[in-house]
C-alpha positions in Angstrom: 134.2 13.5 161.9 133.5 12.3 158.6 134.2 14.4 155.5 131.7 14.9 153.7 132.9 17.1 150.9 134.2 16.1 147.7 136.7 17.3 145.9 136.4 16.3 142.5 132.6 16.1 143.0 130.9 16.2 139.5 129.0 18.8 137.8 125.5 17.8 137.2 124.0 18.0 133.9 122.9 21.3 132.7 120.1 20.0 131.2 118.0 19.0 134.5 115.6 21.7 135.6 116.9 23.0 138.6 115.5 24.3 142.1 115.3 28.1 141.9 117.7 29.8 144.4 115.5 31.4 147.7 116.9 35.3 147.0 115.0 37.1 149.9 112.4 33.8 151.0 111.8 33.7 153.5 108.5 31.9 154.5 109.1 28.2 155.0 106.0 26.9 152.6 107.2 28.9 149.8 110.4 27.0 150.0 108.5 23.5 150.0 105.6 24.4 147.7 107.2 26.5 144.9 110.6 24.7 144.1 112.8 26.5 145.7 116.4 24.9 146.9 116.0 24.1 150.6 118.9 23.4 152.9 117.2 21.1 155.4 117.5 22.5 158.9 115.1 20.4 160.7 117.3 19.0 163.0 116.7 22.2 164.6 113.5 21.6 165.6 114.5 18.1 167.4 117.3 19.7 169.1 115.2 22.8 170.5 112.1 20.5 171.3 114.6 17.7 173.2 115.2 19.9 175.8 113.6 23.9 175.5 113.1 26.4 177.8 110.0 28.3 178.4 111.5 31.1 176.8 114.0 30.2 174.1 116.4 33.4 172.6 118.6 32.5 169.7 121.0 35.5 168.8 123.0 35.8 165.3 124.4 37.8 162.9 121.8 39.5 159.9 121.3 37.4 157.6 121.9 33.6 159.3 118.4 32.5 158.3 116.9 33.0 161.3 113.5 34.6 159.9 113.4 30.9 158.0 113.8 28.8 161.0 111.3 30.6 162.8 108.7 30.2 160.0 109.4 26.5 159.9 108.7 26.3 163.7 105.1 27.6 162.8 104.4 25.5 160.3 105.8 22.5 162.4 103.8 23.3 165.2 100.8 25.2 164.3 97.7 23.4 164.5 96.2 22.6 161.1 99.7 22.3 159.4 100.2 20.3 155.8 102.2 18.2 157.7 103.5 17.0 153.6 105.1 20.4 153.8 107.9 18.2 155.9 108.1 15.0 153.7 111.3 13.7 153.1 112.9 16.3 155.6 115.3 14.9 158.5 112.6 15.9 160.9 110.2 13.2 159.4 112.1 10.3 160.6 111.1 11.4 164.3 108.3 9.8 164.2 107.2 10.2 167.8 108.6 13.8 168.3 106.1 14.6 165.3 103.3 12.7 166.3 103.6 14.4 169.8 104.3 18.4 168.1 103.7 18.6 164.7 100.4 20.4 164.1 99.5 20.6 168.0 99.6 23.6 169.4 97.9 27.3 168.4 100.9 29.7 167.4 101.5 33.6 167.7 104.2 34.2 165.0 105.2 38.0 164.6 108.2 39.7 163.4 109.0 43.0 164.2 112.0 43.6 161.6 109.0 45.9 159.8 109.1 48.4 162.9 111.9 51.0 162.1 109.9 54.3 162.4 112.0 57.8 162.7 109.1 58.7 165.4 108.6 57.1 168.4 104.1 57.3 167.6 104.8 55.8 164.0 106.8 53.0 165.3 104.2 52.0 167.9 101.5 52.2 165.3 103.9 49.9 163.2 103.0 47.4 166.1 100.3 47.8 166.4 99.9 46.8 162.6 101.8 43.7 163.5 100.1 42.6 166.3 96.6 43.7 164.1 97.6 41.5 161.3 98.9 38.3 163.1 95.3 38.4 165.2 93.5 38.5 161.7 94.9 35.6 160.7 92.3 34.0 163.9 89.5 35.9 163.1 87.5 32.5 163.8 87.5 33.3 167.4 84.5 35.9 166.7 82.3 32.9 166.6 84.1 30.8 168.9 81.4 28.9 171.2 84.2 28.8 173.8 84.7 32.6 174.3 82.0 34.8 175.8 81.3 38.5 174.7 83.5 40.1 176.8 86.1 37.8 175.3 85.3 38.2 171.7 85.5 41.8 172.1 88.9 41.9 173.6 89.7 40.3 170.5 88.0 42.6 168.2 90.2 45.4 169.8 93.3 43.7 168.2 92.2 44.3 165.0 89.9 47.3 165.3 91.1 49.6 162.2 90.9 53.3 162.7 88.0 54.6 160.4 89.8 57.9 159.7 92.9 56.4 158.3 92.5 53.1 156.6 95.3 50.7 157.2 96.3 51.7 160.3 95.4 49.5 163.3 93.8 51.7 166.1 94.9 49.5 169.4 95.0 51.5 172.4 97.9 51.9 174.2 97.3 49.2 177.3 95.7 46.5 174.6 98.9 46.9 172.8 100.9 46.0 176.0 99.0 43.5 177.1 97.9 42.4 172.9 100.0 38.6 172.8 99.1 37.8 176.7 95.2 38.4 175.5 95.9 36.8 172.4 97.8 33.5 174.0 94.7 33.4 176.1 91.9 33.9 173.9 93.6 31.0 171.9 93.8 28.7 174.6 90.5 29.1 175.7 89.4 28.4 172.0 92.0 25.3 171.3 92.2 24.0 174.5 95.6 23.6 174.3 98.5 26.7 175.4 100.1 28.5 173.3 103.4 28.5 171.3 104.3 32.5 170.7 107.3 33.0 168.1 108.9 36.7 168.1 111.3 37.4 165.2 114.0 40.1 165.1 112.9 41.2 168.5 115.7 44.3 168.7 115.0 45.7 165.5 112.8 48.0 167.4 115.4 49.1 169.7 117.9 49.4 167.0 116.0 51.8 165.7 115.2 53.7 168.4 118.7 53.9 169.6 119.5 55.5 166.0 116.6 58.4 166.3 116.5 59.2 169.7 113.0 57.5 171.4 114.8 54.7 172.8 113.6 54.8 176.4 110.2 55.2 175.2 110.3 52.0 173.3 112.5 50.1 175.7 109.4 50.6 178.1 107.2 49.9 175.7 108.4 46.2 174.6 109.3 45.8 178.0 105.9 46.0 179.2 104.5 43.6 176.1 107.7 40.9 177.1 106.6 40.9 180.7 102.9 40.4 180.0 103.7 38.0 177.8 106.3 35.7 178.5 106.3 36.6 182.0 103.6 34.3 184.6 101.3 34.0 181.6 99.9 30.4 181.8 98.8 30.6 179.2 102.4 30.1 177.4 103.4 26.7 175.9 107.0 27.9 175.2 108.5 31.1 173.3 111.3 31.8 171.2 112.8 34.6 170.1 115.5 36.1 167.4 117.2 38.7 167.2 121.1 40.3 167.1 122.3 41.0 170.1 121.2 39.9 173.8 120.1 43.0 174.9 120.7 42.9 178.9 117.7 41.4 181.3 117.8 44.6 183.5 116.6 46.4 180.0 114.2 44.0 178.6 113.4 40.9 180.3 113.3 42.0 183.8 112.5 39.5 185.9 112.3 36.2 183.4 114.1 33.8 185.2 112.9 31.2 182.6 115.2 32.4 179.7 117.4 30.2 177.7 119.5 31.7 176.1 121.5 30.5 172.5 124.4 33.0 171.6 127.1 32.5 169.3 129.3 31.1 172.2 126.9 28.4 173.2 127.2 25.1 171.6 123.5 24.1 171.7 121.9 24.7 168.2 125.4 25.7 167.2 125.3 24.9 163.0 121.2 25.6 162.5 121.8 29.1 161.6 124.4 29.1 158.7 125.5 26.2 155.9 127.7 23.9 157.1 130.9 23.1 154.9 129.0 20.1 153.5 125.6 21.8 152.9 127.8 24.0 150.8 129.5 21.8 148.7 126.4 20.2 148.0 125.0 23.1 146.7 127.5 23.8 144.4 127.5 20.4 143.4 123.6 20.9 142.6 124.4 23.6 140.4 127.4 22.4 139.0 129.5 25.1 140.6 131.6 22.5 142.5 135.1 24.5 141.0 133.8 27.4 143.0 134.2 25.5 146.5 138.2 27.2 147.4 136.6 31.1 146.6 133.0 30.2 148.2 134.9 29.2 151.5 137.7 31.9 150.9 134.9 35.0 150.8 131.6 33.4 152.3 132.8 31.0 155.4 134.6 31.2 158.8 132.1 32.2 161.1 132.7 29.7 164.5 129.9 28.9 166.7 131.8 27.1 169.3 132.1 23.7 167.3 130.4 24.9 164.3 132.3 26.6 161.5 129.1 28.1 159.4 129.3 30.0 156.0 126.9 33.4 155.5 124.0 31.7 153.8 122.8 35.3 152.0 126.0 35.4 150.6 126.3 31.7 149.3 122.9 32.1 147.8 123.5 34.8 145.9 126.6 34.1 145.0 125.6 30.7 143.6 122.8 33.1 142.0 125.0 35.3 140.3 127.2 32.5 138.7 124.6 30.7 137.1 124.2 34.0 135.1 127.6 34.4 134.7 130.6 31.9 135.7 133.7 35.3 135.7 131.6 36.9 138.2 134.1 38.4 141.1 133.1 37.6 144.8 131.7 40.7 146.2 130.0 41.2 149.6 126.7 41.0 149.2 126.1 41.1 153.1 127.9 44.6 153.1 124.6 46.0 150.9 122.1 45.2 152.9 123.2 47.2 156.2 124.9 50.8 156.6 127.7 49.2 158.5 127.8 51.3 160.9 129.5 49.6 163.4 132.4 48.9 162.0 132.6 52.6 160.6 132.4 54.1 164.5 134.9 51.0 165.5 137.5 52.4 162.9 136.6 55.8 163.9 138.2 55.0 167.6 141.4 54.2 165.6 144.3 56.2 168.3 141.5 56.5 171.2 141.5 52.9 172.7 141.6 51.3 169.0 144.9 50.7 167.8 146.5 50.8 164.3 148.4 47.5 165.3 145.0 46.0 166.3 143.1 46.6 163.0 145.9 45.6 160.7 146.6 42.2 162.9 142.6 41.8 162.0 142.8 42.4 158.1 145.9 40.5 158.2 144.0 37.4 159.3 145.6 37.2 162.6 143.5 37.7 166.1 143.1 40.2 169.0 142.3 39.0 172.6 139.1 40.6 174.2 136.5 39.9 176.8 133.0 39.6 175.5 130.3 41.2 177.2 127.3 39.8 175.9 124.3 41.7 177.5 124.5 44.8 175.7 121.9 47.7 175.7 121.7 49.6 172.6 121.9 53.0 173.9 125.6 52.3 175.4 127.2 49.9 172.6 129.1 52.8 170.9 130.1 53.9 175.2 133.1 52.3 175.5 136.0 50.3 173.0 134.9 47.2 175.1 131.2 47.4 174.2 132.4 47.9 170.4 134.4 44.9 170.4 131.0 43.0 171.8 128.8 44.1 169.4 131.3 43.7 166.5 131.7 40.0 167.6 127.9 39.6 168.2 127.2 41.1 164.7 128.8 38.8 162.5 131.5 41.1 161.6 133.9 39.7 163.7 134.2 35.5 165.0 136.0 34.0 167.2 138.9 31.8 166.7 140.0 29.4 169.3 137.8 28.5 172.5 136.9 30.8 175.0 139.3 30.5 177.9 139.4 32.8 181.1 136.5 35.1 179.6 138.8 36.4 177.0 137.7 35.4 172.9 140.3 35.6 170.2 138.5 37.6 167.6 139.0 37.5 163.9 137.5 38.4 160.6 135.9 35.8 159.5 136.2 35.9 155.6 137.3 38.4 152.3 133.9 39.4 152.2 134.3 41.0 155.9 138.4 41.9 155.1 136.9 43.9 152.5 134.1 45.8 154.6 137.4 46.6 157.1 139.7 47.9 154.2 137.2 49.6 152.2 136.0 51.5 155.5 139.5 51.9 155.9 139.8 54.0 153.0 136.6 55.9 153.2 138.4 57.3 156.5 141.9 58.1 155.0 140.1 60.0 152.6 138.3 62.1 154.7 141.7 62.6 156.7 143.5 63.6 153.3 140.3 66.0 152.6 141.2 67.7 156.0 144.8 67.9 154.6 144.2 69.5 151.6 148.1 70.4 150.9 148.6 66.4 150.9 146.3 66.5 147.4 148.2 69.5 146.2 151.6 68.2 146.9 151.5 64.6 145.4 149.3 65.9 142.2 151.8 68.4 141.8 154.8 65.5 141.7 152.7 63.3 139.9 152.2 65.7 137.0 155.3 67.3 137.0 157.5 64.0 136.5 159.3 63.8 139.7 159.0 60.1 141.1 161.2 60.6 144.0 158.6 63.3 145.1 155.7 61.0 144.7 157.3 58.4 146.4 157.9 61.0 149.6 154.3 62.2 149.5 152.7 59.2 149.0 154.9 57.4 151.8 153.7 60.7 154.6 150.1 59.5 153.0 150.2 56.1 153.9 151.9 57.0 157.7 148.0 58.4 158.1 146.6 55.0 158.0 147.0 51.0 158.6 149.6 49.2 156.9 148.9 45.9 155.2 150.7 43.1 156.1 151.6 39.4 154.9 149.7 37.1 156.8 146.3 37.9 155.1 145.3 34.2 154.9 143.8 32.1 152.3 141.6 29.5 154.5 142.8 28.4 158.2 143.0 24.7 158.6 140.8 22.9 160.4 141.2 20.2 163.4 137.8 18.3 163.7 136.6 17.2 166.9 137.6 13.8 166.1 141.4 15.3 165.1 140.6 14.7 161.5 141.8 17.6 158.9 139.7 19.5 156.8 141.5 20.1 153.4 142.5 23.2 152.6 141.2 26.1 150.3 144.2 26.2 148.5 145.5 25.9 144.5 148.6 26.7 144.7 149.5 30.2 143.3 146.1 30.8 143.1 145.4 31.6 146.6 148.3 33.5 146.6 147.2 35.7 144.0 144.0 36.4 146.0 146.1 37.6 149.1 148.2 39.8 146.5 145.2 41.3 145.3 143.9 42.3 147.9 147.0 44.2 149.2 147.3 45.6 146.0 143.7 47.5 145.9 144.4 48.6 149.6 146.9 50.5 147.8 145.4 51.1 144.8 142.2 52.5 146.7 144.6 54.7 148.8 145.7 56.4 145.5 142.5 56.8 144.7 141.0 58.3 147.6 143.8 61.2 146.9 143.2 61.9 143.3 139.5 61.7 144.4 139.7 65.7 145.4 141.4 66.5 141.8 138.1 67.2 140.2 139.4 69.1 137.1 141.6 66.2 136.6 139.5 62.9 134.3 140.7 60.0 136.3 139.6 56.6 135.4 140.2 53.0 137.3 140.4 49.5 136.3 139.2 50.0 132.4 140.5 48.0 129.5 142.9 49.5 127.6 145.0 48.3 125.3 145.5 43.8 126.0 144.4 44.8 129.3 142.8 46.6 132.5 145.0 49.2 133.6 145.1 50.0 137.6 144.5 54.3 136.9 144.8 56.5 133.7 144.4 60.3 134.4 143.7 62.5 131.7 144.9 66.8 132.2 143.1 67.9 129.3 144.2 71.8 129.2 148.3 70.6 129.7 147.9 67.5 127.1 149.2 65.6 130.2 148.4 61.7 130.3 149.3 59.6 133.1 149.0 55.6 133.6 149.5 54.3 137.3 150.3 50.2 138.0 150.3 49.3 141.3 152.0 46.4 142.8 152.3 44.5 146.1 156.4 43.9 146.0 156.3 40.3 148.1 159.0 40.3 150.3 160.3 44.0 150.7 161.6 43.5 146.8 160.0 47.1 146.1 162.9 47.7 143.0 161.5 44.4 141.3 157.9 45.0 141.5 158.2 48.5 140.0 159.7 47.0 137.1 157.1 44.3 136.8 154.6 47.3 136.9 156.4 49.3 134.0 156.9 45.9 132.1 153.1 45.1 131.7 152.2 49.1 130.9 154.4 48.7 127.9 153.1 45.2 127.0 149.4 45.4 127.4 149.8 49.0 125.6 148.2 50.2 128.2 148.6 54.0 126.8 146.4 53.1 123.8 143.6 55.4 125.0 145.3 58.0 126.2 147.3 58.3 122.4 144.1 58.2 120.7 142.8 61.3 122.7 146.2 63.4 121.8 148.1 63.3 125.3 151.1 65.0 123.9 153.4 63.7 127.1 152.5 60.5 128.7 153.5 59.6 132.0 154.3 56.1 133.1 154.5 55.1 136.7 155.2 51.8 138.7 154.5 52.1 141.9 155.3 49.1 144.3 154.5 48.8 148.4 155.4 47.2 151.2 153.5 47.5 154.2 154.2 51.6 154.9 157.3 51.3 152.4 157.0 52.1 148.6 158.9 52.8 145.6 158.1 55.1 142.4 159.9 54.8 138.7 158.3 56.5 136.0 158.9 56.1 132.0 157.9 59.4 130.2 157.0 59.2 126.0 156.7 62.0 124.0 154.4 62.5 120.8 
């Protein structure tokens, strides 16, 4: 397998106008028409059209670029296309795969990521927008010589708007089942040629429905529309689908023995959804961000697709983004804002009822837990059972597998920081509401903290840390790599830099921990991570009414060396003059604390000055 990375790859000049970075394009023509950077995925199309099924159903994570694949099918296929929109694009140098697809065939392209209603009527009129809109887009079949009147009018009850409420399309209930069948054939009759029909995001809609309560009525509903569709319509060139999860045949595609099906543990397709390692480094090469490669692949990479290791190409893109504008940016999940993520949050939530501590922290410490994947899921039993919650974690990006399935069973792991950092910080949303429920935990280590009695904190804050996961040492920079071909990838590693990350992290487990305590102190002015002083201190705490200032550093003590590390703590308060701020606003007594850990271990010392 040839490397294609480089490792001293040079930074371009700065003075070359570059591509703009696609933040949130998503239509395949904007990428090729308006200068945007374009990873070329067109092998996909060769690879799908070598050897489709009638029915074609890709299932990824959020965010993989599946919206942007399906838009490049269109404009591949669709008769019409500016076949220039492909120039210079892998997909080009098939000459006889284009001349026999490219621009050939009529195509049905419809997303329904837009139909999230809280009501079960609002959601199907959302469809019925969708389906209203996409037939707009052939309102030449009005004056088609090849359709009768009775034909034409089907049509014009696709996109017949209600008079009494503009913008809403008013498609009755049995032309809304039956609206892409009609539409397919109305097309072919009109083209002479059958029909390609794309459906993006197809589970959105039963996501939704799941979360409000009309699920059944929309599981029939799209039911109905996939039979009538997809199902003896011969009418139907080929389809393909997207979506998250494969939601099980018995719910949805009852009956459609002509379904191929492309999950995250088939090979086929395996590195079209997702950069590749080398369509990563070249990126950062573009932009001159090649000394970003070890962190890129540290917090954005490590999603496996059977022989594909893939990076999340949201997060790459925005991250890329972000340090143009400015190069100390911190990684930060960008993938975490744009969902709820609930998953994980009800996952954590089994924590002691078929989830166990020893599981999660073997997960955030990099290592991997042994499960059986059940990959037809329904929506309205995911959360049912600790099995189905390890399936849909897996199937939603937020965990990956590690090494090849063998007897049914997937080792699962988090794939990247960005993910640890979801886990932790859900972690710690949940230990606070346990301490909330314990409300003599607050009193108790306030009380030690203000009084000046380390030996208490250290007792209180030990019970505290009993209530949750323990953090352990094997949180991993980068795994190596064996290629197919036994080759090695290098490894995301500088040195002590690495290392560094891994103690960070531990250290704002901790550090959030702390927090999450001191959280339900509200007459207390607490205060994290601010420059003080030659420095960013981890906490200061203010007690205005007692004159009471307080400054907490937290370390990770590597190796059990807890003695040590609360030394190093109290050494760089009293260097970086940490208590600076808390002088200037008259703290008569300031506190000092080091505060070292060690999995569900720690140490307190404490330095008191007086003014």
């Amino acid at each position: 397998m040839e490397d294609k990375r480089s490792a001293s790859a040079s930074c371009r000049p700065q003075d070359v106008q570059k591509k703009r970075l696609p933040i949130g394009v998503e239509d395949f023509a904007d990428f090729r028409k308006m200068n945007y950077y374009y990873v070329d995925k067109t092998g996909f199309i060769k690879e799908l059209l070598d050897n489709p099924g009638k029915v074609n159903l890709f299932t990824r994570p959020r965010r993989f670029g599946k919206s942007l694949n399906m838009s490049m099918l269109k404009y591949f296929l669709e008769t019409g296309t500016d076949r220039s929109l492909f120039d210079g694009l892998a997909i080009a140098r098939e000459t006889a795969l284009c001349e026999a697809y490219m621009g050939q065939f009529p195509v049905i392209s419809v997303s329904l990521k837009t139909a999230h209603a809280d009501g079960f009527e609002e959601a199907k009129n959302q469809l019925c927008s969708i389906i209203g809109e996409e037939a707009l887009r052939f309102y030449f079949l009005t004056e088609s010589e090849n359709l009768n009147e009775n034909e034409k009018e089907l049509y014009r009850q696709l996109i017949r708007v209600d008079t009494g409420n503009q913008g809403i399309y008013s498609i009755s209930d049995a032309a809304l089942t039956g609206s892409l069948r009609t539409l397919s054939m109305l097309l072919q009759k009109h083209y002479g040629r059958n029909v390609i029909i794309l459906i993006d995001e197809y589970d959105v809609p039963l996501a939704k429905a799941n979360e409000r309560g009309y699920y059944d009525k929309m599981v029939g509903l799209i039911r109905n529309m996939f039979d009538s569709a997809l199902k003896t319509n011969g009418n139907l060139q080929m389809a393909v689908l997207t979506g998250c999860l494969r939601v099980s045949k018995e719910s949805i595609f009852t009956g459609l023995n002509n379904l191929k099906m492309y999950t995250l543990l088939d090979a086929e397709c395996d590195d079209y959804f997702g950069f590749t390692d080398a369509e990563v480094c070249q990126m950062l090469d573009y932009y001159g961000l090649s000394e970003y490669y070890d962190i890129t692949k540290e917090w954005y990479d490590g999603y496996r697709i059977v022989n594909a290791y893939v990076y999340n190409p949201w997060d790459v893109i925005n991250w890329c983004n972000q340090l143009q504008t400015n190069p100390s940016q911190r990684p930060k999940s960008y993938w975490k804002n744009s969902s709820s993520n609930e998953e994980v949050r009800r996952f954590l939530r089994r924590m002691g009822n078929g989830v166990t501590k020893t599981q999660i922290e073997r997960l955030i410490a990099g290592e991997t837990v042994q499960k059986k994947i059940e990959e037809q899921l329904t929506y309205n039993t995911m959360y049912d059972t600790v099995e189905n919650m390890w399936s849909l974690l897996y199937a939603t990006g937020y965990l990956t597998q590690g090494a090849l399935p063998a007897d049914n069973l997937v080792q699962l792991k988090i794939p990247n920081n960005e993910v640890r950092e979801i886990f932790s910080d859900l972690v710690l949303e949940l230990f606070s509401e346990k301490v909330a429920e314990d409300g003599t935990l607050v009193t108790e280590f306030c009380s030690a903290l203000k009084s000046g009695d380390p030996a208490d904190v250290e007792r209180v804050f030990t019970k505290c840390m009993g209530k949750t996961i323990s953090i352990r040492d094997t949180v991993p920079s980068c795994a190596k790599r064996i290629g197919m071909d036994g080759t090695t990838c290098r490894r995301a590693e500088r040195g002590g830099a690495t290392r560094a990350v891994k103690k960070e992290f531990k250290e704002n487990f901790y550090h959030g921990m702390i927090l999450g305590i001191l959280f339900y102190k509200g007459d207390w002015g607490v205060v994290s991570n601010r420059e003080a002083g030659d420095g960013y201190f981890d906490i200061a705490i203010e007690i205005e009414d007692e004159g009471i200032g307080i400054i907490i550093e937290m370390k990770y003590a590597e190796g059990g060396d807890l003695a040590g590390a609360c030394q190093e703590a109290l050494s760089q308060i009293n260097e970086n003059n940490y208590t600076a701020e808390l002088k200037e606003d008259d703290m008569g007594t300031i506190l000092k604390y080091g505060i070292a850990c060690y999995k569900k271990q720690c140490r307190v010392v404490l330095e008191r000055e007086m003014q």
